[in-house]
Every structure is written in structure tokens, then in C-alpha cells.
MARBA-3410 file (N, C-alpha, C, O; in Angstrom, 1 decimal):
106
31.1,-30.9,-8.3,29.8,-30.5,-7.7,30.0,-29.1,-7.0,29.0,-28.5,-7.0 ~ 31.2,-28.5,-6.3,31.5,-27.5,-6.0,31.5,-26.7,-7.2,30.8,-25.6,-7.3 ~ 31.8,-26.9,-7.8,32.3,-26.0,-9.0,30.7,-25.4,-9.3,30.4,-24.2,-9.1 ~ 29.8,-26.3,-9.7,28.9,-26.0,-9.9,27.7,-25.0,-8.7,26.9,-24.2,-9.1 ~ 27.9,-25.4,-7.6,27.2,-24.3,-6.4,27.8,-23.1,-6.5,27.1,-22.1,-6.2
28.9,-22.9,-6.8,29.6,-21.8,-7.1,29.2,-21.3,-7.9,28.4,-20.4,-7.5 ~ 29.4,-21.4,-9.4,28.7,-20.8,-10.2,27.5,-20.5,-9.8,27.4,-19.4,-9.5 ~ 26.3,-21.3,-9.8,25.2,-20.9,-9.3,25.3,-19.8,-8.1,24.7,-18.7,-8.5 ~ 25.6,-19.7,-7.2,25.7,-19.0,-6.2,26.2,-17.3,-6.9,25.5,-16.3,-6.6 ~ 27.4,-17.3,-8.0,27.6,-15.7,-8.8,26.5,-16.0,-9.6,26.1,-14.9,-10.1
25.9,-16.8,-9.8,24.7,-16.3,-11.4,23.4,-15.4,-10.5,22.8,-14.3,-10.8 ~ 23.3,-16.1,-9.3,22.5,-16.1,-8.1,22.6,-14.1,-7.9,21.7,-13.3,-8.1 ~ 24.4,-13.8,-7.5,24.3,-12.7,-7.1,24.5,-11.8,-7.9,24.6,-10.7,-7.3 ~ 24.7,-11.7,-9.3,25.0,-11.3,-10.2,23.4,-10.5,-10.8,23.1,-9.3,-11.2 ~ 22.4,-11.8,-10.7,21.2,-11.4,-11.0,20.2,-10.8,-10.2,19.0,-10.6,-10.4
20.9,-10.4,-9.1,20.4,-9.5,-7.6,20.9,-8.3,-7.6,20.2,-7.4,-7.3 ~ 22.1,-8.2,-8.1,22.7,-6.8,-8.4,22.6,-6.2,-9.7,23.1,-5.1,-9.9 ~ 21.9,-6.8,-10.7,21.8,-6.2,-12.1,19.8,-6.3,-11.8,19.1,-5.5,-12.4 ~ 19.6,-6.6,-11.5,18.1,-6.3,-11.6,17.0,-6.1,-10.3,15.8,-5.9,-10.4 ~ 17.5,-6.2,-9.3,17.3,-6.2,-7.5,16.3,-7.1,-7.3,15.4,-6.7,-6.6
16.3,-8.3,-7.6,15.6,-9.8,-6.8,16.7,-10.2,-7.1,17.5,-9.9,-8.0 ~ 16.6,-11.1,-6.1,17.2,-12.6,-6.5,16.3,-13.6,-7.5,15.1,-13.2,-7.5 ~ 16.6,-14.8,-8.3,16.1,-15.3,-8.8,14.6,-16.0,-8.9,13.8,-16.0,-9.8 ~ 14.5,-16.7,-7.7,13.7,-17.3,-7.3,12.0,-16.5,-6.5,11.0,-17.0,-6.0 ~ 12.6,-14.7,-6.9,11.7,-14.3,-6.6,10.7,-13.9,-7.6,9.7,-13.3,-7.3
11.1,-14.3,-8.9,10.4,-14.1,-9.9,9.3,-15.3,-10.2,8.4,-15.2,-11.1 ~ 9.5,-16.3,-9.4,8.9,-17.9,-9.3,7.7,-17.4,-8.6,6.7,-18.1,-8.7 ~ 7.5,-16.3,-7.9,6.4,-16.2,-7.0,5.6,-15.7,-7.7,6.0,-15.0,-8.7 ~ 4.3,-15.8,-7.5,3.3,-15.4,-7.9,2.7,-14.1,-7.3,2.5,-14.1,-6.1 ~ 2.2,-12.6,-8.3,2.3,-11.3,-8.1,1.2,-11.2,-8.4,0.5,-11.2,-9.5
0.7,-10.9,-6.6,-0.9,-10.4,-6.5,-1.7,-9.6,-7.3,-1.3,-8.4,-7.4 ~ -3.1,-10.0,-7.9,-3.3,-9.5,-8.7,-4.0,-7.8,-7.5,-3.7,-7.5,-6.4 ~ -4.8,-7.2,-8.5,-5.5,-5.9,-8.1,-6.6,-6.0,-6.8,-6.7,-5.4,-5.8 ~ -7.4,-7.2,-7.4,-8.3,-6.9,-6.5,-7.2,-7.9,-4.6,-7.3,-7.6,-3.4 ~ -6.6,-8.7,-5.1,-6.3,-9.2,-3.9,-5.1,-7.9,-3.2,-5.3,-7.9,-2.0
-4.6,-7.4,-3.4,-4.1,-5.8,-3.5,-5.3,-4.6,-2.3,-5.0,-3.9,-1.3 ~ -6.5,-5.1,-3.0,-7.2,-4.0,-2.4,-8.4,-4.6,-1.3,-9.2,-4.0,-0.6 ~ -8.3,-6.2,-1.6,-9.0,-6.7,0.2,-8.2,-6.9,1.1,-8.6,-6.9,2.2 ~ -6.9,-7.1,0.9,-6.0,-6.7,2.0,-5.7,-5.3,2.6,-5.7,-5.1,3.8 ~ -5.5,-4.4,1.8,-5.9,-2.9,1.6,-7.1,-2.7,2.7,-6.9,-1.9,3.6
-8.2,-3.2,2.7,-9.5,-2.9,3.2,-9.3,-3.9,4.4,-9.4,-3.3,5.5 ~ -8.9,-5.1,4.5,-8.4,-5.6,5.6,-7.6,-4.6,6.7,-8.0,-4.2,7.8 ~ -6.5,-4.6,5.9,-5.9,-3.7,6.8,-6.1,-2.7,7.4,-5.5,-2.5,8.4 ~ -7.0,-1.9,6.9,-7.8,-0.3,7.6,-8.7,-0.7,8.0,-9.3,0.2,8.6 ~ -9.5,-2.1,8.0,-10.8,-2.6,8.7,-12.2,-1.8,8.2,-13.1,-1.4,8.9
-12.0,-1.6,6.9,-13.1,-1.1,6.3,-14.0,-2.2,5.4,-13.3,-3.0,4.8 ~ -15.4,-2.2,5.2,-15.9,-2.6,4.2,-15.6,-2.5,2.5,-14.7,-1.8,2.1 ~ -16.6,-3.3,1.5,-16.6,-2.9,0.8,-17.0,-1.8,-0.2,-16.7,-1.5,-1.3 ~ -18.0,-1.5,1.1,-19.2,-0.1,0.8,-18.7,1.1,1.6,-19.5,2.0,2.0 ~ -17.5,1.0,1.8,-16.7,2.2,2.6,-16.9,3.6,1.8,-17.1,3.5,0.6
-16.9,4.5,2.2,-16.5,6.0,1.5,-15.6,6.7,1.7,-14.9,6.8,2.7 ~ -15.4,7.4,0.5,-13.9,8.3,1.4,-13.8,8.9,2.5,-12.8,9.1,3.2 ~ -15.1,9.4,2.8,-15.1,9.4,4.7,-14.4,8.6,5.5,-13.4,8.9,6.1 ~ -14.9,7.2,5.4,-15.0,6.0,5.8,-13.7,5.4,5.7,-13.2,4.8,6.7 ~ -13.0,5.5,4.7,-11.9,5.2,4.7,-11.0,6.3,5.3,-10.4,5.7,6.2
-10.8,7.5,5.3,-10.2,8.5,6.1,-10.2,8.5,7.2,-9.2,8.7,7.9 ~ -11.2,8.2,7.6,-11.3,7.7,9.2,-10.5,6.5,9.6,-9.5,6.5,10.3 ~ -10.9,5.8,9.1,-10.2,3.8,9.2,-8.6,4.5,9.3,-7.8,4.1,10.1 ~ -8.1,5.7,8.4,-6.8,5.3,8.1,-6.3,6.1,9.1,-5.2,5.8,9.6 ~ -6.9,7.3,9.5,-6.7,8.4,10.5,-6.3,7.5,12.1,-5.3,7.6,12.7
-7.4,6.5,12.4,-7.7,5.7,13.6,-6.4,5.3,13.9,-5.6,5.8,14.7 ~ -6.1,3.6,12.6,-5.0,3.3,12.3,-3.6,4.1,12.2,-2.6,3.5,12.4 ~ -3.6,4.8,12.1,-2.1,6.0,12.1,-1.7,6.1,13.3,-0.6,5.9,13.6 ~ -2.7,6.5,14.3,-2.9,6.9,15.5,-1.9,5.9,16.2,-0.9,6.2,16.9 ~ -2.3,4.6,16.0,-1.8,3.6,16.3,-0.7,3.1,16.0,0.0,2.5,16.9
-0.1,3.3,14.6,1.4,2.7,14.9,1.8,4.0,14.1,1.6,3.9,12.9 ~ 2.3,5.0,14.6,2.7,6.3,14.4,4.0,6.0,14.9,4.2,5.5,16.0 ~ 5.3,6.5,13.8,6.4,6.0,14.8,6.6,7.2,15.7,7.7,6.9,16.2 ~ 6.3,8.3,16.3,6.3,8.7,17.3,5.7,8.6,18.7,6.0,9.1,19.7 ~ 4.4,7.2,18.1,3.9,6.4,19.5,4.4,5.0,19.4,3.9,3.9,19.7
5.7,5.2,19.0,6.2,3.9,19.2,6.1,2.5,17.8,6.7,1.4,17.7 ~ 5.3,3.2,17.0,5.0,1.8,16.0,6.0,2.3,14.9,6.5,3.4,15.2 ~ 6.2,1.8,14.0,7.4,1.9,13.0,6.4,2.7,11.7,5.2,2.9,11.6 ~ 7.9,2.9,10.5,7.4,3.9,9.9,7.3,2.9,8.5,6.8,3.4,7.5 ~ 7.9,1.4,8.3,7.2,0.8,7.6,5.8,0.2,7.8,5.4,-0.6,6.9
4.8,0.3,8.8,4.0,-0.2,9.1,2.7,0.8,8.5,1.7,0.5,7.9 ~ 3.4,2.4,9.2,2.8,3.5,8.4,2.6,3.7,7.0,1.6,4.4,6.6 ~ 3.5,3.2,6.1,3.7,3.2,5.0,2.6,2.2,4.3,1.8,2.3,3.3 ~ 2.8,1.4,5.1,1.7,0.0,4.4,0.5,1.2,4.5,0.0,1.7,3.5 ~ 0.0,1.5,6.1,-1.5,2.1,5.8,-1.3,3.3,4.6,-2.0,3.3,3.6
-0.4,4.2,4.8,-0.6,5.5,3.6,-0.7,4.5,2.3,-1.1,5.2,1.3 ~ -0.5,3.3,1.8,-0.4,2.7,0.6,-2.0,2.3,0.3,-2.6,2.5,-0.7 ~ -2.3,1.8,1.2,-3.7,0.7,1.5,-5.1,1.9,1.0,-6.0,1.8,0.2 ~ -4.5,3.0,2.0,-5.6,4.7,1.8,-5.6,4.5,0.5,-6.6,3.8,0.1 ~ -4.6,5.0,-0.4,-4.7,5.9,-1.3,-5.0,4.7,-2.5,-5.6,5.0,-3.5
-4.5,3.4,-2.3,-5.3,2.3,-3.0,-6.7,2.4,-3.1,-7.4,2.5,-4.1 ~ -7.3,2.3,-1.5,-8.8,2.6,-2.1,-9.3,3.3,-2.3,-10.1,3.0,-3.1 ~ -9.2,5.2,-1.9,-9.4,6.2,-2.5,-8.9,6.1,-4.3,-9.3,6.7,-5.3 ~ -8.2,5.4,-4.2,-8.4,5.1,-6.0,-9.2,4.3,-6.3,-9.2,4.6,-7.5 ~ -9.9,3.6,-6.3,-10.5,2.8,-6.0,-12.3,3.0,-6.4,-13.1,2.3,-7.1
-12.4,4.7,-5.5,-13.5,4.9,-5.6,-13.8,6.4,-6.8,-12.9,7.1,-7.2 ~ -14.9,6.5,-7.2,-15.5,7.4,-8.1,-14.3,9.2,-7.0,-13.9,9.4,-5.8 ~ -14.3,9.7,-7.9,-13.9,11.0,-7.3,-15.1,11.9,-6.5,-16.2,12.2,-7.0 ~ -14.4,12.2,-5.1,-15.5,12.8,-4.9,-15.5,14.8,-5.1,-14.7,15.7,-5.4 ~ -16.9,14.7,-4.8,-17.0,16.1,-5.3,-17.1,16.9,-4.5,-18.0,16.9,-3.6
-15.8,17.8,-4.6,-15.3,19.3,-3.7,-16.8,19.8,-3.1,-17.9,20.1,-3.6 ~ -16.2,19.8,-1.8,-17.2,20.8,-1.5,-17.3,22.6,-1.4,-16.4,23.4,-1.1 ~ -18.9,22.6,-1.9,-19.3,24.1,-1.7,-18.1,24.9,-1.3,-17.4,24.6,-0.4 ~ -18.0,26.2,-2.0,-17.5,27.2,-2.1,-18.3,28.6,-0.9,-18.8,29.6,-1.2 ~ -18.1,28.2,0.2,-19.1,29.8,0.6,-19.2,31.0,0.4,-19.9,31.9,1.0
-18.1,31.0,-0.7,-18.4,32.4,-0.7,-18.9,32.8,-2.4,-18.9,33.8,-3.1 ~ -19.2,31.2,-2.9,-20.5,31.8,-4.4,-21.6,32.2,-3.7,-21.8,33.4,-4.0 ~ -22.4,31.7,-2.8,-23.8,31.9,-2.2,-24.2,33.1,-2.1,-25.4,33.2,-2.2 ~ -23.1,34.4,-1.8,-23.5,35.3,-1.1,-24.3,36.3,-2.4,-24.2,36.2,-3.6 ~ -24.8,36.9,-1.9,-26.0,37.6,-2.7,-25.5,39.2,-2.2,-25.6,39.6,-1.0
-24.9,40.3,-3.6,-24.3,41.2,-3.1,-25.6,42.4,-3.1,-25.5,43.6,-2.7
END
């Protein structure tokens, strides 16, 4: 019976260091897209009818907040820069604004 936890235990660490999970983390189930992007929206406390305004703001607010230079950590920041740019993909591209200096009339 030893013999055998042992082995399990190298097959265990063997398959942590050749492919970076351990085994049992492939047993879990891998959130699809949209559960990805209402947590995403959860987390910046935006709607589903947000805009890239809307969301820039949510994520600007949020920063503010756990900024690790006010103290909040820099995986926490990471999550929000991930969550942004999730929903900013998310949405239709928006369109650049105006040039001022086509307008002018020489």
C-alpha cells in the first residue's frame, strides 16, 4: 500500500512539472466565455448595456481602489486590467474620434 502512494505521489509530481497542473486539475470544469465575461462585468460593477465609456470608468474607479500603491495588491489589479479588456472585446469597435484639424477651411 505504501509502495503504491508513492508512486502515485511521483506520477502526481512528475505530471506538475512536465505540463504545470497537477492532475486533478484537469477534473475541473473550464469556464466557458460568457461565464468569463459576467464575472468580468461583476467585477467592474457594470451592466450588460455598458459602453466603452462605461466600462473605462468602472475600471478607472476600481484601480483607484486596489492600486498597489494604495495599498491593494497587484494581482487584484491584474484581474481588473483582464475583466476591461475582456469586455472592451466584447463590444463592436469604437469609432476614433474626429480629427480637428480636417475641419479647418484654408
Amino acid at each position: 500500500m505504501t509502495k503504491l502512494v508513492i508512486i502515485a505521489a511521483a506520477i502526481c509530481i512528475v505530471v506538475r512539472w512536465a505540463l504545470g497542473k497537477w492532475p486533478w486539475e484537469y477534473l475541473s470544469a473550464q469556464p466557458t466565455r460568457g461565464q468569463a465575461v459576467f464575472k468580468a462585468r461583476k467585477l467592474l460593477g457594470v451592466s450588460a448595456t455598458a459602453t466603452h465609456k462605461d466600462i473605462r470608468a468602472a475600471h478607472r474607479r476600481m484601480a483607484a481602489l486596489v492600486h498597489p500603491d494604495r495599498g491593494g495588491s497587484t494581482a487584484r489589479l491584474q484581474e481588473l486590467n483582464a475583466a476591461r479588456d475582456l469586455l472592451l472585446g466584447e463590444l463592436p469597435r469604437e469609432a476614433p474620434p474626429p480629427d480637428p484639424t480636417e475641419d479647418t477651411i484654408p
